[in-house]
C-alpha positions as a Markdown table, in Angstrom:
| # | Residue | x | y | z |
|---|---|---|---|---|
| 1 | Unk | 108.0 | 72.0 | 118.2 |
| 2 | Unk | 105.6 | 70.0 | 116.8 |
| 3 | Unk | 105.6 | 71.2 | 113.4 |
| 4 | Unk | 109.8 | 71.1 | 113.2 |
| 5 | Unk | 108.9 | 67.2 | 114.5 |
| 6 | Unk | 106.5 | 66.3 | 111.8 |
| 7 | Unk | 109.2 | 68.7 | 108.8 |
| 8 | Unk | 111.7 | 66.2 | 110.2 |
| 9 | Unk | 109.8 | 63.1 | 109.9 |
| 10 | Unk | 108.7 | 63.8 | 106.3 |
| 11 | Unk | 112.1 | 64.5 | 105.7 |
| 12 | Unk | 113.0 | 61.2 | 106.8 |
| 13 | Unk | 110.1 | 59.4 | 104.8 |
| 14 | Unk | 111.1 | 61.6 | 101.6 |
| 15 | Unk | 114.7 | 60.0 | 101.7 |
| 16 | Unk | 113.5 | 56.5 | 102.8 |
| 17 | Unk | 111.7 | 57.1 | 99.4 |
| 18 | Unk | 114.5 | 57.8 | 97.7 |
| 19 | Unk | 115.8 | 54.3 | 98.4 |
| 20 | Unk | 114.1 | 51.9 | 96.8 |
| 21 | Unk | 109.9 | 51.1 | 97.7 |
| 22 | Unk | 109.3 | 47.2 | 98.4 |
| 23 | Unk | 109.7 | 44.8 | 95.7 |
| 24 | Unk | 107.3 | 43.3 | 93.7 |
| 25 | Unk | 105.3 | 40.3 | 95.1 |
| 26 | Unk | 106.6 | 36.7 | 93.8 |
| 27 | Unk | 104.0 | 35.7 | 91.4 |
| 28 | Unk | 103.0 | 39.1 | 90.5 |
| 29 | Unk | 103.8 | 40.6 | 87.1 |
| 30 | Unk | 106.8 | 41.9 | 86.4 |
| 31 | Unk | 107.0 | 45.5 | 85.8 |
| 32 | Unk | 108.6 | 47.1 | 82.7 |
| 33 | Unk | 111.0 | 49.2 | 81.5 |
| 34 | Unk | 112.7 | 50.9 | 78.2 |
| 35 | Unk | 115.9 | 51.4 | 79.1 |
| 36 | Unk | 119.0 | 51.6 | 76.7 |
| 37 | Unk | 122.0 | 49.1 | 77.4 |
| 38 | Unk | 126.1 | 49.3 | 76.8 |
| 39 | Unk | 125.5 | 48.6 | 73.5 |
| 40 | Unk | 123.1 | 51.4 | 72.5 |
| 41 | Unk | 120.1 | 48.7 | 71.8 |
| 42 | Unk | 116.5 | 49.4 | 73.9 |
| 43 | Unk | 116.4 | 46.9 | 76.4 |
| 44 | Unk | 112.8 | 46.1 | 77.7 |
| 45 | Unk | 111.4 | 43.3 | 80.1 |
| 46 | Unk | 108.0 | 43.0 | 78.2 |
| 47 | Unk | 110.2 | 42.3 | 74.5 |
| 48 | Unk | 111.3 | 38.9 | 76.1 |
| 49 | Unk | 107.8 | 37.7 | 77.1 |
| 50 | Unk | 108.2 | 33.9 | 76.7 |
| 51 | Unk | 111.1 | 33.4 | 78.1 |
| 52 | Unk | 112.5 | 33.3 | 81.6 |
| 53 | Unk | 114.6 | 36.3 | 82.6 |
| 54 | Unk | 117.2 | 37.1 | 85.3 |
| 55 | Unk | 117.6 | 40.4 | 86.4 |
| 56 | Unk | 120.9 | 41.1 | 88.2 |
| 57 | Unk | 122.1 | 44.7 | 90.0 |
| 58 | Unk | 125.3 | 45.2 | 89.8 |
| 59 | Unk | 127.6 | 47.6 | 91.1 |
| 60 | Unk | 131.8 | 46.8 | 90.1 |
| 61 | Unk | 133.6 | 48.4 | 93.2 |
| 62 | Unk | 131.0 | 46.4 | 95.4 |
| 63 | Unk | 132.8 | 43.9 | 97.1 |
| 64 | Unk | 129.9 | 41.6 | 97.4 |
| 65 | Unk | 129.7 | 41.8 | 93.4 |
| 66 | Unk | 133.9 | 41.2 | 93.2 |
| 67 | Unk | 132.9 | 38.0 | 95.6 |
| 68 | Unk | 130.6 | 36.4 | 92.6 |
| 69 | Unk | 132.7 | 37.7 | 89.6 |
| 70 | Unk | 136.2 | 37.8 | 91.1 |
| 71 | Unk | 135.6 | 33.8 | 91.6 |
| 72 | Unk | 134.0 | 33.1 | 88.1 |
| 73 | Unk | 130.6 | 32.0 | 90.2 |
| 74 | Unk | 128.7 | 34.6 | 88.3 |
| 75 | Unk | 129.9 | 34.5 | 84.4 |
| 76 | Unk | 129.3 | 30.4 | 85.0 |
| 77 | Unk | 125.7 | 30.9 | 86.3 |
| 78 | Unk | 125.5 | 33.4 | 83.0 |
| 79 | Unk | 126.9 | 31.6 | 80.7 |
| 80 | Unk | 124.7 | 28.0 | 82.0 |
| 81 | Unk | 121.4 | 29.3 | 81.6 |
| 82 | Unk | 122.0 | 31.8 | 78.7 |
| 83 | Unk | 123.3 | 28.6 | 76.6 |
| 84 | Unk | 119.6 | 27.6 | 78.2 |
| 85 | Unk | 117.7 | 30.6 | 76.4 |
| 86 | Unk | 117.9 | 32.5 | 79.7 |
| 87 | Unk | 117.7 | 35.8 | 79.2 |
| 88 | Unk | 119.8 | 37.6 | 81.9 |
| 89 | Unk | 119.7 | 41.4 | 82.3 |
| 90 | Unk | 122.6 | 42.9 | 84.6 |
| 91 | Unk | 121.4 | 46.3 | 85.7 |
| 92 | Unk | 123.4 | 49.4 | 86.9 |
| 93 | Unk | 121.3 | 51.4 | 89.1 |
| 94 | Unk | 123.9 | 53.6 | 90.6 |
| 95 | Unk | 123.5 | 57.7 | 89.7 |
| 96 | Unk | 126.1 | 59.8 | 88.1 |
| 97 | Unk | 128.6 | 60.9 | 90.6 |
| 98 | Unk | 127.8 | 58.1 | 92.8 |
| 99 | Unk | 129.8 | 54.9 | 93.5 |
| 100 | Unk | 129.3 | 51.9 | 91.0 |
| 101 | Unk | 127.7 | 54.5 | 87.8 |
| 102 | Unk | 129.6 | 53.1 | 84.0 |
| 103 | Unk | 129.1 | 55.1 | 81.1 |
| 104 | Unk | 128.4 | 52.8 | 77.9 |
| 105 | Unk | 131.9 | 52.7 | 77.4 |
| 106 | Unk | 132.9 | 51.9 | 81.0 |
| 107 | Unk | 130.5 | 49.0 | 81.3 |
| 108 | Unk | 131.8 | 47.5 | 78.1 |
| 109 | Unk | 135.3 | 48.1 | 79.2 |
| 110 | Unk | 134.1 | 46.3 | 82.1 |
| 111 | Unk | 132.4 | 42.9 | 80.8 |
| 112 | Unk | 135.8 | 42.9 | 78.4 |
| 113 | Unk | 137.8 | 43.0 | 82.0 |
| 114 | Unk | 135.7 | 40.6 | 83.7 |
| 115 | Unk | 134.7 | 38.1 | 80.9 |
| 116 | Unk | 131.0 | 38.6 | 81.8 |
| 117 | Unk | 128.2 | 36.2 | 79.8 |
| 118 | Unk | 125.2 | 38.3 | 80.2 |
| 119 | Unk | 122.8 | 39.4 | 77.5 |
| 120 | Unk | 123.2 | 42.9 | 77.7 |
| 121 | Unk | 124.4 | 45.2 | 80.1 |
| 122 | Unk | 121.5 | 48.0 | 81.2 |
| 123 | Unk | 121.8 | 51.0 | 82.3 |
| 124 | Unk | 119.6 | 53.2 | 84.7 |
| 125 | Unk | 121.2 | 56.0 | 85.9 |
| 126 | Unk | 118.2 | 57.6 | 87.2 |
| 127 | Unk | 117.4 | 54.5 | 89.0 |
| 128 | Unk | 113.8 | 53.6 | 87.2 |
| 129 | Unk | 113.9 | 50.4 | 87.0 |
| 130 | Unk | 115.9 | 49.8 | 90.5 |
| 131 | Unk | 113.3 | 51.7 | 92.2 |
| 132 | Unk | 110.6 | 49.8 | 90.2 |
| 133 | Unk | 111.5 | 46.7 | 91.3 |
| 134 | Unk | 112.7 | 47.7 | 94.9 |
| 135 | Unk | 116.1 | 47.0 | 94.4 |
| 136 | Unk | 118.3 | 47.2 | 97.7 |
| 137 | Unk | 121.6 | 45.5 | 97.1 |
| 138 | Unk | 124.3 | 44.6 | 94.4 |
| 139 | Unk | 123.8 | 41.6 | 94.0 |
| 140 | Unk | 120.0 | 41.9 | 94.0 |
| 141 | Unk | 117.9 | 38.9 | 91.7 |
| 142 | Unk | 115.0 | 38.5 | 90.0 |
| 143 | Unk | 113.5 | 35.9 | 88.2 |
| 144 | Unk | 110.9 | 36.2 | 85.2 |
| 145 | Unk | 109.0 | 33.2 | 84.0 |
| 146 | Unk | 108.0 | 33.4 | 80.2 |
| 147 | Unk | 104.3 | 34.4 | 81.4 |
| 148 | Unk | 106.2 | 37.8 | 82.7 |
| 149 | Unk | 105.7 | 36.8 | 86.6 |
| 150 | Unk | 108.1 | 37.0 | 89.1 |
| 151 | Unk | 108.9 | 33.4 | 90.6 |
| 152 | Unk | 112.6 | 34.2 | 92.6 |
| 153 | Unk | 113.3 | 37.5 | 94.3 |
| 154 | Unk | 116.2 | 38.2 | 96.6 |
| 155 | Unk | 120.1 | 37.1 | 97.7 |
| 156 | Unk | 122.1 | 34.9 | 94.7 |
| 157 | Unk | 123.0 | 32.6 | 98.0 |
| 158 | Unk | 122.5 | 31.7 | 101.2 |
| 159 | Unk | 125.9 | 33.1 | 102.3 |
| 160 | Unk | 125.8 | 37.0 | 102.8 |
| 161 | Unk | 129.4 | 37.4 | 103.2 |
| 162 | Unk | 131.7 | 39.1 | 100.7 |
| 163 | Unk | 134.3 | 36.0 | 100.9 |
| 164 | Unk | 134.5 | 34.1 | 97.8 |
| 165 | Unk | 135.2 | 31.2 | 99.8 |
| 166 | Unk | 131.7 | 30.6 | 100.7 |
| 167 | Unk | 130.8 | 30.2 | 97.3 |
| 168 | Unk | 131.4 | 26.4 | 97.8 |
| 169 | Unk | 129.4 | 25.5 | 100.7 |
| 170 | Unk | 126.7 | 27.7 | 100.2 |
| 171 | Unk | 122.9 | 27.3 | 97.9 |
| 172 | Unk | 122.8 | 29.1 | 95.0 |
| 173 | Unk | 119.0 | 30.5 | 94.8 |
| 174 | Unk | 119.2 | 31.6 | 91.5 |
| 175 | Unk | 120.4 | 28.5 | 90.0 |
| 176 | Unk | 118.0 | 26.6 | 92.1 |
| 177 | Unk | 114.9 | 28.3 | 91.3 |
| 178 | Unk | 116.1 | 28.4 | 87.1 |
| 179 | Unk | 117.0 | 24.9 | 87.5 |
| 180 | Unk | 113.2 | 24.1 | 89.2 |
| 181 | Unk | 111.2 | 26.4 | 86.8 |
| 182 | Unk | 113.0 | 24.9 | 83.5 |
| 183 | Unk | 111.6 | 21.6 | 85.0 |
| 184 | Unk | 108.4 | 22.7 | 84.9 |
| 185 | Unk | 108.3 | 22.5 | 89.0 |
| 186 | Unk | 107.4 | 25.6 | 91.3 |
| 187 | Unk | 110.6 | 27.2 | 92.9 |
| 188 | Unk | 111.1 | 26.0 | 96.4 |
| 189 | Unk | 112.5 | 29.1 | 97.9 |
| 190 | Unk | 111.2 | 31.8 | 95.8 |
| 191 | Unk | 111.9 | 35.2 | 98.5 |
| 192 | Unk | 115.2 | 35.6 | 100.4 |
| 193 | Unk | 116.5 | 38.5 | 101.9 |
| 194 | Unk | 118.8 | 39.7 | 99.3 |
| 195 | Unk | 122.6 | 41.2 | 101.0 |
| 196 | Unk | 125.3 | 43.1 | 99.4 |
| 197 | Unk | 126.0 | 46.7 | 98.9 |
| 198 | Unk | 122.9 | 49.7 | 99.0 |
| 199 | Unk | 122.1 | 50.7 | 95.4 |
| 200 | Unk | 123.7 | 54.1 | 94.8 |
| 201 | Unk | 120.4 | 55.8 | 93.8 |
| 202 | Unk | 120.7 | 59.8 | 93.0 |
């Protein structure tokens, strides 16, 4: 009995494992990756050292990422702080077979659909860099000061609804903490609970 107990529970801890770990402390270094994006080009985190970077999960038939690009929000927050020198990273975590997962093709056929503003589109099929960083949700955030530290981690708002709506009344973390850290100031609210869809990890 006690030995099918204990097979179970490993079991359990095994799959929790195959989730995502816990992210990254704010203020710790960001971890790296070499990861190729829509566009066939290497993406890394370390290659933009010296400038602040936003990473973004994404996942298209997630109705909590429809919420932020079916309303615009997210190509405007893009296209602000990439005219900035922002570099901002949207990553697909989700595994072949699995709900959210774009070829190169798909994911270009995509931005085109969407009118996305993003740097580059990366893709992680085998979830290394989601699990790397912990990454739970679509929308998940990060963001990278030019010393490579994390300063934000978590939700891109305060409103964990999949209503477009809320976009209005609600605080944009993301812009909020870019908006602080360009100004030289330390971001106010730099960990939230970040909501959305689970990361489709393989």
């Amino acid at each position: 009995m006690k030995t099918k107990l204990f097979a179970t529970l490993l079991t359990i801890a095994a799959s929790t494992a195959l989730i995502a770990a816990d992210s990254p402390a704010v203020g710790t270094t960001a971890p790296d990756f070499s990861l190729t994006d829509s566009k066939g080009k290497t993406q890394t985190v370390s290659q933009y050292k010296g400038k602040y970077v936003v990473l973004e999960w994404f996942n298209p038939e997630c109705p909590f990422v429809k919420k932020h690009y079916g309303s615009g929000n997210m190509q405007k927050l893009q296209e602000e702080f990439t005219a900035k020198g922002v570099v901002w990273l949207s990553i697909d975590s989700s595994a072949p077979g699995l709900e959210g997962n774009l070829t190169a093709e798909q994911a270009n056929a995509k931005m085109t659909e969407w009118k996305t503003k993003q740097t580059a589109f990366v893709l992680d099929p085998d979830g290394k860099a989601g699990r790397s960083y912990g990454a739970k949700n679509t929308p998940h955030m990060f963001v990278i000061n030019p010393e490579g530290k994390i300063v934000y981690e978590g939700a891109i708002d305060s409103k964990a609804t999949p209503n477009p709506s809320d976009i209005a009344n609600s605080t944009n973390y993301v812009k909020v903490a870019l908006e602080e850290s360009l100004a030289g100031k330390t971001v106010s609210n730099a960990n939230t609970k970040p909501y959305g869809c689970s990361v489709k990890y393989k």
